[in-house]
C-alpha positions as CSV (number, residue, x, y, z in Angstrom):
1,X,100.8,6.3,185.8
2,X,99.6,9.2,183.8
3,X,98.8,8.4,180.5
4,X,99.4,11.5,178.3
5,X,98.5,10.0,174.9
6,X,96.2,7.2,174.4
7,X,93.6,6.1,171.6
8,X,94.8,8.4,169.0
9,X,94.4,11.6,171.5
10,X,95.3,13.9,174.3
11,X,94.1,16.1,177.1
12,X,98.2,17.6,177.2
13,X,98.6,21.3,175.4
14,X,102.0,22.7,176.1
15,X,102.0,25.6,178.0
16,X,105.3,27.4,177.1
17,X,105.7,31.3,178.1
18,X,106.6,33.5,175.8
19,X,110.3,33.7,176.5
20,X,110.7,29.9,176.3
21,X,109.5,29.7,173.5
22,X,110.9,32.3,171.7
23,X,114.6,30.8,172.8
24,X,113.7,27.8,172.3
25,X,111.1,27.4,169.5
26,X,112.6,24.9,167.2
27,X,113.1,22.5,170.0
28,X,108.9,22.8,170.9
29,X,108.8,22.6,167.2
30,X,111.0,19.1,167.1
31,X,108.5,18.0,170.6
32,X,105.4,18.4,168.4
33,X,106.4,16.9,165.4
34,X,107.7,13.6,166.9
35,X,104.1,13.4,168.9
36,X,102.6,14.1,165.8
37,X,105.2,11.1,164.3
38,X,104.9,8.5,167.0
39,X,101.5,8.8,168.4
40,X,99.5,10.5,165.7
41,X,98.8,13.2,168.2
42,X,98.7,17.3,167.6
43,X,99.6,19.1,170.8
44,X,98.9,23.0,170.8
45,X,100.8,25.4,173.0
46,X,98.2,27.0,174.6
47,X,98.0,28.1,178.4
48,X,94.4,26.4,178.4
49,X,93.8,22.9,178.6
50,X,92.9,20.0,181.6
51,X,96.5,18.8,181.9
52,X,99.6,20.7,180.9
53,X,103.5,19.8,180.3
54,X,104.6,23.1,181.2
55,X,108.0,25.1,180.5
56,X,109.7,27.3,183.0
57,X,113.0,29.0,182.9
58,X,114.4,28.6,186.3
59,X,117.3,27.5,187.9
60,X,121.4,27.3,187.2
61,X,121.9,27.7,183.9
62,X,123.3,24.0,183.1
63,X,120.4,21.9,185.2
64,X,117.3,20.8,184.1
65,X,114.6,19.1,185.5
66,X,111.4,16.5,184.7
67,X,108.9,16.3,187.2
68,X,105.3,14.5,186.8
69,X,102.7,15.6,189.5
70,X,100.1,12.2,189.8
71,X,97.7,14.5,191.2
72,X,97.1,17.7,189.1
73,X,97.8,15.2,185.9
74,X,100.6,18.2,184.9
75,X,104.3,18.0,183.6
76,X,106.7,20.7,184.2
77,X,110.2,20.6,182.9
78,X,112.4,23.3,184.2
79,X,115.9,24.4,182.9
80,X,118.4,27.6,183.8
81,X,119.2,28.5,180.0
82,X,118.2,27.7,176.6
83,X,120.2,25.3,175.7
84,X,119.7,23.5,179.5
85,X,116.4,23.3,178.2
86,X,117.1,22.1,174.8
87,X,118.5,18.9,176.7
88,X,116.0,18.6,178.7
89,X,113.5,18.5,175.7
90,X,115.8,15.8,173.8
91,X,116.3,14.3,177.5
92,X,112.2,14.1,177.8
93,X,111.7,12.8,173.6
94,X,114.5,9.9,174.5
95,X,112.9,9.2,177.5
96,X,109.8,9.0,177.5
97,X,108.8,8.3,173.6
98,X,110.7,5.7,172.6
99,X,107.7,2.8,173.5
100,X,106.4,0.5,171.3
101,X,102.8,1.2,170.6
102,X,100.4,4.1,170.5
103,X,100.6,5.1,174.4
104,X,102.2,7.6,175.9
105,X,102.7,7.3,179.9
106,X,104.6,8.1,182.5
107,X,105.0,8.1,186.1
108,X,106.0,10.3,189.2
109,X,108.8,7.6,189.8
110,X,110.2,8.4,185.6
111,X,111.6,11.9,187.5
112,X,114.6,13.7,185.8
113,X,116.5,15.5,187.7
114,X,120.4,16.9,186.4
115,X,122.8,18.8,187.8
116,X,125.5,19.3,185.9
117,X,127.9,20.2,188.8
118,X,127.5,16.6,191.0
119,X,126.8,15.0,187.7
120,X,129.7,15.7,185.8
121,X,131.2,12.3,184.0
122,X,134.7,11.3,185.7
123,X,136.7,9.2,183.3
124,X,139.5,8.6,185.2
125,X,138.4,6.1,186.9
126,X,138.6,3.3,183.5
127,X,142.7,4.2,183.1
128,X,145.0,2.7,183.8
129,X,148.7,2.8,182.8
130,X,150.4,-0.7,181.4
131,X,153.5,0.6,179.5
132,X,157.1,1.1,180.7
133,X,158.9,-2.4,181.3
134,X,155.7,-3.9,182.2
135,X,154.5,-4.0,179.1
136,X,153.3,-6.9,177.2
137,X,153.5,-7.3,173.6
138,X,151.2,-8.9,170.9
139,X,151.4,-10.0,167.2
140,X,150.9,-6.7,165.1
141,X,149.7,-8.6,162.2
142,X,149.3,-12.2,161.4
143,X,152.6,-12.7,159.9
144,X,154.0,-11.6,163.1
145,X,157.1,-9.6,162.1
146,X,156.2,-6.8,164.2
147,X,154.9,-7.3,168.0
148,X,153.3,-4.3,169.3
149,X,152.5,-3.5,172.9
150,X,148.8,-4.7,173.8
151,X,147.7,-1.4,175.4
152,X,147.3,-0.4,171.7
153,X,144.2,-1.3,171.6
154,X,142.6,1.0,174.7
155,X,144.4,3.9,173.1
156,X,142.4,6.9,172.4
157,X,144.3,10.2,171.5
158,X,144.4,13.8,171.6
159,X,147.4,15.6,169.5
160,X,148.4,18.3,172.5
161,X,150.2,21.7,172.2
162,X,150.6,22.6,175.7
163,X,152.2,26.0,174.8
164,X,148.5,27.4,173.4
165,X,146.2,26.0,175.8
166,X,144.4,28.1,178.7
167,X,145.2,25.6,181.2
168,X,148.6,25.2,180.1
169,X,151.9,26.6,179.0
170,X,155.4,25.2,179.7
171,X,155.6,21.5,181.2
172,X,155.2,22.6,184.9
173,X,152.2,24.8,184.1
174,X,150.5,22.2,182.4
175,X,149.8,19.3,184.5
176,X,146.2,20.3,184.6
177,X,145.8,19.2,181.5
178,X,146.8,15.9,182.2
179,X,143.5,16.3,184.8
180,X,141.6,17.3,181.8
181,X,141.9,14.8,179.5
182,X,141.9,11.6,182.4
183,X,138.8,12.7,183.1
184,X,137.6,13.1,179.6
185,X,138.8,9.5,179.1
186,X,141.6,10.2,176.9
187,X,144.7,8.0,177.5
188,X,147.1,9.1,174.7
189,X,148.5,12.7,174.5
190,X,150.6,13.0,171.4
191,X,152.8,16.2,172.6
192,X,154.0,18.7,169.7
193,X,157.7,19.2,169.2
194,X,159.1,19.9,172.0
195,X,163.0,20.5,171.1
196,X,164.4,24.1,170.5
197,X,163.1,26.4,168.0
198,X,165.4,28.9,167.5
199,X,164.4,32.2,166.4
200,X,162.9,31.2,163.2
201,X,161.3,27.6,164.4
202,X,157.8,26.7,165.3
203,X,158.7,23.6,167.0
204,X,158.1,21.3,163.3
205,X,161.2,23.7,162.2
206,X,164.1,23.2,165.0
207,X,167.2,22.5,166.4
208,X,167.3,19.0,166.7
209,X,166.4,16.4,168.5
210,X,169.3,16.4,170.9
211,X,167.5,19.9,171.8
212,X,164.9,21.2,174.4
213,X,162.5,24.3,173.7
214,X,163.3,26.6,177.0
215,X,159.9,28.1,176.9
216,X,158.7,24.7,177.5
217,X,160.9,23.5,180.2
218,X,161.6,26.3,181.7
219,X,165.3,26.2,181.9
220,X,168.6,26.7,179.6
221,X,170.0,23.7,181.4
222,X,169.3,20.5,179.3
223,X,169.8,18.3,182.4
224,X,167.3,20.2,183.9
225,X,165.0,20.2,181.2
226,X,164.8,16.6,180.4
227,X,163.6,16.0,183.7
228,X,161.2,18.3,183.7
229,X,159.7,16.5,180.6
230,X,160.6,13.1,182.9
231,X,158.8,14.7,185.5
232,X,155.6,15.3,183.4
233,X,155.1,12.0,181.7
234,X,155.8,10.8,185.0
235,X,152.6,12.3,186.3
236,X,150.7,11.3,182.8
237,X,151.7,7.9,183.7
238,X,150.3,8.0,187.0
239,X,147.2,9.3,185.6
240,X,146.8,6.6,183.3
241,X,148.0,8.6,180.1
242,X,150.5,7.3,177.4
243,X,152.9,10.2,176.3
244,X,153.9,10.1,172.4
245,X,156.9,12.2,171.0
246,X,157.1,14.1,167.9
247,X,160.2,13.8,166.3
248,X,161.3,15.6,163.2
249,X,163.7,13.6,160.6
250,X,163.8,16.3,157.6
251,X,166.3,18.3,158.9
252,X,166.9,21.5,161.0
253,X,166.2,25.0,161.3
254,X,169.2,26.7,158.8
255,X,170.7,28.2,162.0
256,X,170.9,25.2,164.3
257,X,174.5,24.9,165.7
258,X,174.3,21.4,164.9
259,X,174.5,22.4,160.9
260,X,177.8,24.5,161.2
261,X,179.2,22.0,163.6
262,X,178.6,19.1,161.1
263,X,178.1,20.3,157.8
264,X,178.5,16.8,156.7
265,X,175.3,15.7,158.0
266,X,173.7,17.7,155.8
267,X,172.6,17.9,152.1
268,X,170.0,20.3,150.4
269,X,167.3,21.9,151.9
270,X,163.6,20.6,153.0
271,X,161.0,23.2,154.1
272,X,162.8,26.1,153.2
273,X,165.4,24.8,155.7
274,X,168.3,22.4,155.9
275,X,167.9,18.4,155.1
276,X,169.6,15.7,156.9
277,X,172.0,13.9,154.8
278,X,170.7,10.3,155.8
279,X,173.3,8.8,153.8
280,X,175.5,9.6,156.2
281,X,176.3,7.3,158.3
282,X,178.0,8.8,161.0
283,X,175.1,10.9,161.2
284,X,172.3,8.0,161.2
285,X,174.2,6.8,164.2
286,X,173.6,9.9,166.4
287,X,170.1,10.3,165.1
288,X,169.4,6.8,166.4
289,X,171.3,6.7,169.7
290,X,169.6,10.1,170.4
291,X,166.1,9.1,169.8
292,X,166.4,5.5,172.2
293,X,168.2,8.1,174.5
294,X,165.0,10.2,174.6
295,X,163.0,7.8,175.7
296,X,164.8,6.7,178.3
297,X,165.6,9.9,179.3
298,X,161.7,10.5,179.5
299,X,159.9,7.6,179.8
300,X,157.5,8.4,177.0
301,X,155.5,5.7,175.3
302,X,156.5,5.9,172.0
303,X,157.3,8.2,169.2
304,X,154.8,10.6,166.2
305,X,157.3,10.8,163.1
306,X,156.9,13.5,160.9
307,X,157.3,13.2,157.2
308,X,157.8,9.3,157.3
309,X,158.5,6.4,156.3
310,X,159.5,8.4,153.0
311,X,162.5,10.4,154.7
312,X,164.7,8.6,157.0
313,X,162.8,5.5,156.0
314,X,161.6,2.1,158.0
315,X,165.4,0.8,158.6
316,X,166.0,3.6,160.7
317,X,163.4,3.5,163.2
318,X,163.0,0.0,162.8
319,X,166.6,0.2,164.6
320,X,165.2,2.5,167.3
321,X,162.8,0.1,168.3
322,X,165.2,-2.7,168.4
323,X,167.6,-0.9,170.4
324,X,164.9,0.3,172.7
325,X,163.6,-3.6,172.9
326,X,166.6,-4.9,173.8
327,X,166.7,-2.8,177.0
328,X,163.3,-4.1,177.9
329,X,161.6,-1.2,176.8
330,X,158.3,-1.4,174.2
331,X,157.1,1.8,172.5
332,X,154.4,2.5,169.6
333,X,155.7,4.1,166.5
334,X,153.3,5.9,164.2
335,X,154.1,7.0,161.2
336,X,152.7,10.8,159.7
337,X,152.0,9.2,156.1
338,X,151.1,5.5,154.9
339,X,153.5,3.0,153.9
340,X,153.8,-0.7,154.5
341,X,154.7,-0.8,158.1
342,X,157.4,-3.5,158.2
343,X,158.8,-4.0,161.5
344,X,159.2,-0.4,162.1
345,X,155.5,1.3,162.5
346,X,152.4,-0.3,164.0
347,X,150.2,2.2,162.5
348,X,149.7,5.9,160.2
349,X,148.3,8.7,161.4
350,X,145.5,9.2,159.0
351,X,145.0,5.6,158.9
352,X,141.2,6.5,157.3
353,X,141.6,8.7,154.2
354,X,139.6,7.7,151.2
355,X,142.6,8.3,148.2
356,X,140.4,7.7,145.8
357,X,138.5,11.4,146.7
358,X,141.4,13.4,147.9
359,X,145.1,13.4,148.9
360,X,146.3,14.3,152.3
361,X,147.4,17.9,151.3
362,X,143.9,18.6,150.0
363,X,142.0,17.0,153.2
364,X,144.1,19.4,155.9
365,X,142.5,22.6,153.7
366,X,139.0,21.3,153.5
367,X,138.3,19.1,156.2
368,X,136.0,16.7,156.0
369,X,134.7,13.3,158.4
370,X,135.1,10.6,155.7
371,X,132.2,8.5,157.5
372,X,130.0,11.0,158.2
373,X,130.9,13.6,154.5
374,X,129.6,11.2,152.4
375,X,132.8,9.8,151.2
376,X,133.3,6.3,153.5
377,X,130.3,3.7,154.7
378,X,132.1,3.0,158.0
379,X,130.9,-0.8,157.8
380,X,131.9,-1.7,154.0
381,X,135.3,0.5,154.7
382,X,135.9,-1.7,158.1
383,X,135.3,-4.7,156.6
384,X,137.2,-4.3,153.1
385,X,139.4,-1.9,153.9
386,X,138.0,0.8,151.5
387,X,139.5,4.4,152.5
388,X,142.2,2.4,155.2
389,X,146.0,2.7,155.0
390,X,148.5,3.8,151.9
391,X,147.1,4.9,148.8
392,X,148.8,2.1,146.8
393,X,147.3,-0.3,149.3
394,X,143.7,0.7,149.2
395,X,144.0,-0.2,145.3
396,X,144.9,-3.6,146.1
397,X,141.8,-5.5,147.6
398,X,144.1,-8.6,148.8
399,X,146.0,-6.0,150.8
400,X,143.8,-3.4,151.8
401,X,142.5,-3.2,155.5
402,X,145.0,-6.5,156.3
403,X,146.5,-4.2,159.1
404,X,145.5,-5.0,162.6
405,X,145.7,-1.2,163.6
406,X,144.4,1.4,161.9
407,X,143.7,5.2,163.2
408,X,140.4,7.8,162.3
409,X,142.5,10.9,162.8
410,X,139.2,13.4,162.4
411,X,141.5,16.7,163.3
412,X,145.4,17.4,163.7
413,X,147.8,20.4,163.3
414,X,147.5,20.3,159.7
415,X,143.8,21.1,159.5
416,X,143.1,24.6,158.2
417,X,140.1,24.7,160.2
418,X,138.1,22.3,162.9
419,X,136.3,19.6,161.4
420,X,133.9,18.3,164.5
421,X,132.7,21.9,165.7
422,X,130.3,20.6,168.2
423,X,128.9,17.7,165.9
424,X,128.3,14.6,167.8
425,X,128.4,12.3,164.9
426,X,131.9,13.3,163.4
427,X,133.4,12.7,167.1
428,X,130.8,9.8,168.6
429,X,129.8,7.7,165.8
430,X,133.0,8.1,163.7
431,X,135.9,8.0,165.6
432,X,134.7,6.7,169.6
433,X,132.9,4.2,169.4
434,X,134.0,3.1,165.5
435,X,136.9,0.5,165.1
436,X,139.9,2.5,165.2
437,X,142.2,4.4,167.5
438,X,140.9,7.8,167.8
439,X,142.6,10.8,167.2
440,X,142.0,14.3,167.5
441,X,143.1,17.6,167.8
442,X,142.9,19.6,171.6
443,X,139.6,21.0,172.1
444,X,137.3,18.8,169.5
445,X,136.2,17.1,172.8
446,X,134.4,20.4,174.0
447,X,133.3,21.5,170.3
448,X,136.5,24.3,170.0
449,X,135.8,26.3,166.8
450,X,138.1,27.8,164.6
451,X,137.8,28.8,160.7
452,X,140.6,28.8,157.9
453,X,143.8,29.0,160.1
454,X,146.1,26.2,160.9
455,X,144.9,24.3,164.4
456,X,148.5,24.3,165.4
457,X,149.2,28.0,166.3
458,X,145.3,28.7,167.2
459,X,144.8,29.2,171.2
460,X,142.7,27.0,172.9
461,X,140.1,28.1,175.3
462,X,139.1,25.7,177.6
463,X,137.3,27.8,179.7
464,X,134.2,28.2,177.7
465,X,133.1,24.7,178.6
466,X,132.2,26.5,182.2
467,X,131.0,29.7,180.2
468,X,129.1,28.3,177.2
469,X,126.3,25.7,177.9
470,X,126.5,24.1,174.2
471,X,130.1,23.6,175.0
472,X,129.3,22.1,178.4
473,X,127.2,19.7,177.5
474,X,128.7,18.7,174.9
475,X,131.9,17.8,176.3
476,X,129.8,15.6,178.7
477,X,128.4,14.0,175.9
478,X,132.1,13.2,174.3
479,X,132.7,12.4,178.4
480,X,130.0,9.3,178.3
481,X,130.4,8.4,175.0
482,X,133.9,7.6,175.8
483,X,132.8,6.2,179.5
484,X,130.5,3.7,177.2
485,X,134.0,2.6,175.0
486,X,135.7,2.1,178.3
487,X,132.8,0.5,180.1
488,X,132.4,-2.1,177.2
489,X,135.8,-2.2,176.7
490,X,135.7,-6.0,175.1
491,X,134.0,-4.5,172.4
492,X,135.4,-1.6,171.2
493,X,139.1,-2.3,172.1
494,X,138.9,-5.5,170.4
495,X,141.5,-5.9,167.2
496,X,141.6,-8.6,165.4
497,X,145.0,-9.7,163.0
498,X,142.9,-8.4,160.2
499,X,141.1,-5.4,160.3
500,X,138.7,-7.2,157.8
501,X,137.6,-9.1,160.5
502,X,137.1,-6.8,163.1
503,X,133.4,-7.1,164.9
504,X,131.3,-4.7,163.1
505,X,127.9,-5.2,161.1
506,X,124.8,-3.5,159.3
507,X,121.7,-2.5,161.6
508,X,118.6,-1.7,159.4
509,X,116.6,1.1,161.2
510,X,113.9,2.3,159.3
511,X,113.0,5.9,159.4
512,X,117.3,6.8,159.7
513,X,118.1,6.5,156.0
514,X,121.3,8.7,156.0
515,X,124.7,7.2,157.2
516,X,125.4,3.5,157.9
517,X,123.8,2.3,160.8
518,X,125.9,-0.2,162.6
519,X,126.9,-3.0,165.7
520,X,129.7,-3.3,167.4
521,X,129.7,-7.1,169.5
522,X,131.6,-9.4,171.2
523,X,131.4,-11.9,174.2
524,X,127.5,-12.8,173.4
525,X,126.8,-8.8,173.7
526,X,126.2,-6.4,171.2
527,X,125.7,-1.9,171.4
528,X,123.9,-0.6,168.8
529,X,125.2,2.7,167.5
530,X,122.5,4.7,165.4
531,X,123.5,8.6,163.8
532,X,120.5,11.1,162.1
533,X,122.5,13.3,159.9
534,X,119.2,14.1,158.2
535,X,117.9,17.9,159.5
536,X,114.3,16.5,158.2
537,X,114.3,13.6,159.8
538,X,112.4,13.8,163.3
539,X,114.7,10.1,164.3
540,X,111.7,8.6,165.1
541,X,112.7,4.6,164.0
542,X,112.5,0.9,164.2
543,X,115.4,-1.0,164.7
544,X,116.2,-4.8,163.7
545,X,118.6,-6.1,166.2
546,X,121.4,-7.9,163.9
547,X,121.3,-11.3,166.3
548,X,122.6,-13.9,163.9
549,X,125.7,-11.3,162.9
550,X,126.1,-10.3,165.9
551,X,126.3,-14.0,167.7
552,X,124.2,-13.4,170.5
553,X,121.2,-15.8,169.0
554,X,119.8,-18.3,171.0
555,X,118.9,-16.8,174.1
556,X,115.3,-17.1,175.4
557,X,114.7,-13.7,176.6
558,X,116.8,-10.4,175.9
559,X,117.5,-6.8,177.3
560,X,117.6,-3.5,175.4
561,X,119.0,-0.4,177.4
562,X,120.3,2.5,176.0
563,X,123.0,3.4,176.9
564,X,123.3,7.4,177.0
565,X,119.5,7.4,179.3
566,X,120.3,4.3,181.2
567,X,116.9,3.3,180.5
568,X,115.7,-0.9,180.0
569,X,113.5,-0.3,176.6
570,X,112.6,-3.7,175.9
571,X,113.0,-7.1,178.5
572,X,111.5,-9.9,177.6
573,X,111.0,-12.9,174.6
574,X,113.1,-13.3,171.2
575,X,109.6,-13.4,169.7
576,X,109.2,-9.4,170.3
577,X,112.5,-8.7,170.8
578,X,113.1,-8.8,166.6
579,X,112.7,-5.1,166.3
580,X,112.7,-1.8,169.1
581,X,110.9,1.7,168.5
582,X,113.7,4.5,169.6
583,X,114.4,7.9,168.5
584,X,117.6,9.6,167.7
585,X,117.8,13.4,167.3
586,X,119.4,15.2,164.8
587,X,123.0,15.3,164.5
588,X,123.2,12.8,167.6
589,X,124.3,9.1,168.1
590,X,122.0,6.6,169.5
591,X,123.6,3.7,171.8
592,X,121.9,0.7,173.0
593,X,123.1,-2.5,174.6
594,X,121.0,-5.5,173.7
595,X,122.2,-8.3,176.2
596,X,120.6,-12.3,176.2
597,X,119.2,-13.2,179.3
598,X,118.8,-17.1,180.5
């Protein structure tokens, strides 16, 4: 065991080389001031000195290593590109420095070695598909009017435009992408219109939904195009993934055929375009049978509805899902604005939007993360409902946050701009592992970028993950955040009738004073999620382990592992158990399982 700070100093200098550290100088910097934080300890970079922790450049450009040599007292990390080694900095501060106490040590056997190729996080493995006519339903709410099917609650999302990805294109071309995002972990794909545009239509603006975009199946014949999207969902299915519709209930594209052909179904204009006449009832009819006939058709999982409950309103797909129920078939209607649900949606799409700062209009041109802005704590708005559902139910505190199901949509179509852009926090801490059903827009689980255009015509490159290292390892840090919800899946999938009561707490960490620190628990187990938003903070902290809130009291001895290392922190008595010493960098989450042992 080499002990590399003890008594208040060090025989360590840091022996960095001139092109490591000119790459790579605030990360040194950040390595010196948390030993300078935690141990009280000044360590030069110098090539002189009885031991070193030495940096090299060497290797592939996304591996990094940690190696301790017992015999020559010396450290050497190694790393094939800048930001390689920038992880395996953070890797060796969250490692290594997170004791209680004023010694540093470790031994030849506390080797790091990663390759990002065999180490690459496999998500696939934690779906798994319960829809169809197998599915079960639950209680929506406590009153029970609306039963929902129970694989709600594993539901993480990704709004998908397969038509302006890199790995995709029409249906057939685009089955890779169900690959993707099953190994990412993501079981939802909410696809974007896929009925005919016309000339003039970008899928929102179409033909109706009787209609199939030829560009996306391929064909002209509309046999052969619904089972081509069959086929597709089909293969989601098998990989685990639920498959949501849009469908569009303001109207049509002016020069749809279905306008001159039924004039009567029509009355003013919406969008520039023409408006559905919903008072028509002739017309109501073949809206409904044609939306229960697209799911059967396809087998999808449920339906995204544009513009509602505020234009064909709840009776109508209300009606939908009876139909669809009464042939043994259970889907999951989400509704584009808030309203009161009724028997027709289970949940919004911006199910967190804090009315009380902004409307909808103005949060799609200037993005922001409500719990991570500054607008939202994510504990007070989980437990009262602050910033959850409709505007006019947020400013009722007996009804706000009653809802069993609420979303965090953090990016859609809408957005004039990407929100997450490679921050950990907005996508980890906020959405993943926060009490809601995630939803995002394609390529926030890689860190895609993309300033002042609409998300929803911007391409999507996915291959920069393989050619950009910050992109890489980021999307393997979405990748285990993600294994760790699926992993733990009695806590964070849990829902209770109330969102009021759903099983989230306070965690005082001192030295993390910025956003609200909190625990998710459940089944005598707790994880611990921590966030440093602060650019001056060096995350260095003390924890109190919310026991009584969390229910896990009473247990003789306990276990502390976090999570994202894999590393046991603290095993052993309540009595010292109170409080652990860990360190979170900035803009980064900190996860830690704290377990009772008999």
């Amino acid at each position: 065991m080499l002990k590399i700070i003890e008594n208040s100093g060090t025989d360590y200098v840091l022996s960095v080389p001139s092109d490591v550290y000119e790459s790579n100088r605030e990360d040194i910097v950040y390595l010196q001031r948390v030993l300078v934080e935690k141990y009280g300890v000044s360590t030069h970079v110098s090539s002189e000195g009885k031991h070193k922790i030495g940096f090299v450049r060497e290797g592939d450009s996304l591996d990094y290593s940690i190696s301790v040599n017992e015999e020559t007292g010396d450290i050497t990390v190694k790393a094939g590109s800048t930001e390689a080694m920038k992880a395996a900095i953070l890797r060796f501060i969250t490692q290594y420095c997170t004791n209680d106490g004023e010694i540093l040590e470790i031994s030849a056997d506390d080797n790091v070695k990663y390759s990002y190729f065999t180490e690459k996080i496999d998500n696939g493995k934690y779906l798994s598909y319960r829809g169809g006519r197998k599915t079960a339903l639950a209680p929506s709410d406590s009153s029970g009017e609306l039963m929902t099917p129970d694989w709600l609650d594993s539901l993480v999302m990704v709004e998908l435009r397969t038509d302006i990805a890199s790995i995709g294109g029409g249906f057939r071309e685009s089955y890779d992408l169900i690959d993707f995002y099953a190994r990412t972990g993501v079981n939802g794909l909410w696809l974007a219109p896929i009925y005919k545009r016309g000339p003039e239509g970008n899928g929102y603006g179409n033909f109706g939904l009787q209609s199939l975009e030829p560009d996306l199946t391929g064909t002209d014949d509309d046999g052969q195009g619904w089972q081509t999207v069959r086929d597709f969902i089909d293969y989601a299915h098998s990989k685990g993934i639920y498959i949501f519709l849009d469908i569009i209930s303001w109207g049509t594209m002016n020069d749809a055929p279905l306008k001159s052909e039924h004039p009567d179904w029509f009355d003013g204009s919406a969008w520039g375009n023409a408006a559905f006449n919903w008072k028509n009832d002739e017309f109501k009819e073949w809206y409904i049978s044609n939306a229960v006939a697209n799911i059967e058709k396809t087998g999808a999982d449920g339906y995204r509805c544009d513009c509602e409950p505020f234009t064909a309103g709840y009776g109508v797909f209300a009606e939908i899902r009876k139909r669809l129920s009464d042939k043994g078939i259970y889907i999951v209607i989400m509704s584009e604005e808030g309203g009161l649900r009724k028997n027709s949606f289970d949940l919004e799409q911006d199910g967190v939007l804090d009315y009380g700062s902004m409307t909808r209009g103005q949060l799609y041109e200037n993005p922001v993360n409500f719990f991570t802005d500054g607008y939202l704590n994510i504990v007070d708005a989980s437990r009262n409902g602050y910033g959850l559902g409709a505007s006019d139910l947020q400013a009722d505190p007996k009804k706000r946050g009653t809802y069993r199901y609420y979303s965090n949509c953090i990016t859609n179509h809408d957005y004039v701009g990407r929100n997450v852009n490679g921050n950990r926090l907005k996508i980890g801490y906020a959405a993943v592992f926060a009490p809601y059903i995630p939803i995002w827009f394609m390529g926030d689980e890689f860190g895609a970028e993309c300033e002042g255009k609409i998300l929803y015509n911007e391409y999507v490159d996915y291959s920069v993950i393989m050619t950009d290292p910050q992109k890489a390892y980021f999307y393997e840090d979405v990748k285990m955040m993600l294994a760790i919800r699926r992993k733990y899946s009695d806590i964070f999938e849990y829902f209770p009738m109330s969102h009021n009561d759903t099983n989230i707490c306070k965690v005082e960490a001192d030295g993390l004073n910025g956003l609200q620190n909190y625990a998710r628990y459940r089944n005598n187990r707790a994880i611990i999620v921590l966030a440093n938003n602060d650019c001056e903070s060096t995350g260095v902290c003390r924890v109190r382990v919310p026991y009584e809130e969390c229910g896990i009291s009473g247990y003789s001895d306990y276990e502390i592992t976090d999570l994202l290392t894999g590393k046991v922190i603290y095993q052993g008595e309540y009595q010292y158990a109170e409080w652990f010493s860990t360190i979170v960098p900035y803009l980064r989450c900190g996860v830690y399982l704290v377990e009772g042992k008999k």
